[in-house]
N, C-alpha and C positions, 0 to 999 in steps of 0.2 A: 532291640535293646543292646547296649553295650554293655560288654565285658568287665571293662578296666584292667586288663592284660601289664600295660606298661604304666609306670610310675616312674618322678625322678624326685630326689632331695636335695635343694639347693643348700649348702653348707660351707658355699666360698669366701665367705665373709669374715672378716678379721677380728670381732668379735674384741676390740680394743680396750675396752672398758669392763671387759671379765678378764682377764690376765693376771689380776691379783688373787683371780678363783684358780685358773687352769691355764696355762697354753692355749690351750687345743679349745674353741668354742666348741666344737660338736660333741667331745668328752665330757664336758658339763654332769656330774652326775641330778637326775633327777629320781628321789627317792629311790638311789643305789642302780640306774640303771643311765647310762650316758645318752644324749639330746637325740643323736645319729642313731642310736640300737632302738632307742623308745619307738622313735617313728618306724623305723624299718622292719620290726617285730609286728608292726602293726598293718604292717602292706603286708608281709607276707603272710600273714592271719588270714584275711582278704581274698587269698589263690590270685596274686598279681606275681605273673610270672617273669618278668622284665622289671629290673630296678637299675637306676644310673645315679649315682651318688657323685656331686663335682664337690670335689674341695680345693681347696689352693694349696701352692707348692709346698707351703712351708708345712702342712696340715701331712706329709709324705712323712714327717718323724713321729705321728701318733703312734702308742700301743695298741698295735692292730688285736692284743689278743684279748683286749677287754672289748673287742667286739666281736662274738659268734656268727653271729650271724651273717658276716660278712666271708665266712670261707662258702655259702651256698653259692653252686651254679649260675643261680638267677641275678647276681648282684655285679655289677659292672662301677667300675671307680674309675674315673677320670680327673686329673691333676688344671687345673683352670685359674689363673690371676685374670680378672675381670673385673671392669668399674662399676656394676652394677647386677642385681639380682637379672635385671631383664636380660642382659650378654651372659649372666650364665646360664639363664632361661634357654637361650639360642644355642647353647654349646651343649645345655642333655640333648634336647632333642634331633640335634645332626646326630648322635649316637640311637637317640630311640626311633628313627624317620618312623615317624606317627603316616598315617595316609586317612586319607579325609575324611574316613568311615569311620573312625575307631575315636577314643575319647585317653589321653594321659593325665593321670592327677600331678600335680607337681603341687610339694611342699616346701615352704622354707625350714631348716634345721630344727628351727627354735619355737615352732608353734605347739604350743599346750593345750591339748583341746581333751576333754573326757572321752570316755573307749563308747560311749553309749551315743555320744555327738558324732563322734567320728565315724560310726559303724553308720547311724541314718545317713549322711553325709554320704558316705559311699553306697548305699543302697542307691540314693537319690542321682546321683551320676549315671547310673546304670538305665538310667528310664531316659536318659537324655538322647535327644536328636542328633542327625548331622551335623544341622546348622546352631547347636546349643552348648555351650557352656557354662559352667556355673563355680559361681565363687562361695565359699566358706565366710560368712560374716556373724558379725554380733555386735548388741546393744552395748554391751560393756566395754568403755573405752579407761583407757588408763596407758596409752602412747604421746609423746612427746608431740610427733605429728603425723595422727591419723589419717587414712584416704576413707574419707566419707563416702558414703554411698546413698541415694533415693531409689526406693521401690516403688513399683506400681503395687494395685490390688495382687497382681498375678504373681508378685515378687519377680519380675523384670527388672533390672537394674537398667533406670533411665537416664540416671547424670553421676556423677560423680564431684570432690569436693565442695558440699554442698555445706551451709549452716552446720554449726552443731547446736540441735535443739532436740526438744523432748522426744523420742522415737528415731534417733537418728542412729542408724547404724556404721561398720566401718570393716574393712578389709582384714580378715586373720591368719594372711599369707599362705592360704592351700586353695589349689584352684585346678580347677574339675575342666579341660580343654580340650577342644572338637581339635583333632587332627589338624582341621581345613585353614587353623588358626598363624600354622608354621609359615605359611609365605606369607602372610601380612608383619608377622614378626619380623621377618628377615627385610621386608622394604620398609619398616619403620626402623629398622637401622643405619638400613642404606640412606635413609633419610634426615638423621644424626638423635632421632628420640632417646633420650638416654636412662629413665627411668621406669619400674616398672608396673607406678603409678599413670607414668604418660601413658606407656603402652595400651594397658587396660583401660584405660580414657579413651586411647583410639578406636579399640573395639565396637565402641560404640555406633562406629560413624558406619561399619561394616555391615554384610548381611548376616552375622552371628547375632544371633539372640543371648544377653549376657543375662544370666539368671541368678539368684541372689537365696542362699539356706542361710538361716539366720538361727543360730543357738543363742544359748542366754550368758556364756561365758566362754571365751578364749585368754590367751596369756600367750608375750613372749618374752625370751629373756634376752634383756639387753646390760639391765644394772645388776650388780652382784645381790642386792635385795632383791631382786626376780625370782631369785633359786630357791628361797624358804618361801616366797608367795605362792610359788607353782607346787611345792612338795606340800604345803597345806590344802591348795585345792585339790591334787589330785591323789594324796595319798592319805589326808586325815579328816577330808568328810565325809 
């Protein structure tokens, strides 16, 4: 059984289209608690001793003191300009060298998921294999352009961008990953794969079994209307 010892939060992203909310995307308050603290409050709830937070350069003038959480031990910050989630993907884990036994969750900044989705979620990591990783999904779509996903009976994840039709699920940016998954990463770079929809397509083609938890509600915040959707679901039902 795994641990889940190491975590990363990917938070490099420029967040362009909230700047009339905040600066700083990962400062974002959600119901009084910023995007960066909500998540990382939540790993270290968890007994996840290893956390690597990448943000981008400009992201080095936030008010570090409306985050607590970040003077603990365990919390490791690294400064990252990168074209995409999947190169910042590659840049935590040179910091957290995963080895091929072990399992890191890695989230994006901005995923909204309930403490009670997210606690089975992480239970469900813990039962995973070597060769298993498993992605965070839901029925509830409401992104511009989703990465769809198909499941078998066994909740396998068998294709990816698939129809969107009645029962179809889709990607909620936190993903549950076998150690053994780092060199395939680093030669699908070397390769020129740039996003990290391709990425997770490629897995497919590997000996990791890509596994699929499917909750009934995730959010991310993209549009400044995002921020009162996520504080009603997750602070006023």
């Amino acid at each position: 059984m795994s641990q889940i010892k190491k975590a990363a939060i990917l938070a490099a992203g420029e967040g362009s289209r909230l700047k009339t909310l905040c600066e700083f995307k990962p400062m974002i308050p959600i119901c009084g608690i910023p995007l960066v603290e909500r998540v990382m409050e939540r790993l270290l709830s968890l007994g996840v001793e290893e956390i690597v937070v990448a943000f981008n350069s400009s992201e080095k003038k936030m008010d570090w003191n409306l985050l607590p959480s970040f003077k603990r031990p365990e919390i490791k910050v690294i400064f990252v300009d990168t074209p995409s989630s999947m190169h910042t993907l590659y840049e935590v884990l040179k910091v957290l060298k995963p080895n091929p036994d072990e399992h890191i969750l890695a989230s994006m900044v901005d995923t909204i998921v309930k403490e009670d989705d997210f606690n089975n979620y992480f239970k469900t990591l813990k039962s995973l294999q070597k060769n298993e990783s498993c992605l965070l999904l839901t029925s509830f779509i409401d992104d511009e352009k989703p990465l769809t996903a198909k499941l078998t009976s066994q909740n396998i994840i068998e294709s990816f961008n698939c129809p969107i039709t009645h029962g179809t699920v889709v990607t909620s940016g936190m993903y549950g990953l076998s150690g053994a998954i780092f060199l395939h990463l680093e030669n699908e770079l070397a390769k020129g794969t740039h996003k990290m929809r391709n990425f997770l397509s490629s897995l497919l083609s590997t000996e990791q079994t890509l596994k699929g938890f499917v909750v009934e509600k995730t959010l991310d915040i993209d549009r400044p209307e995002d921020v009162l959707t996520a504080e009603d679901f997750l602070c006023r039902n």
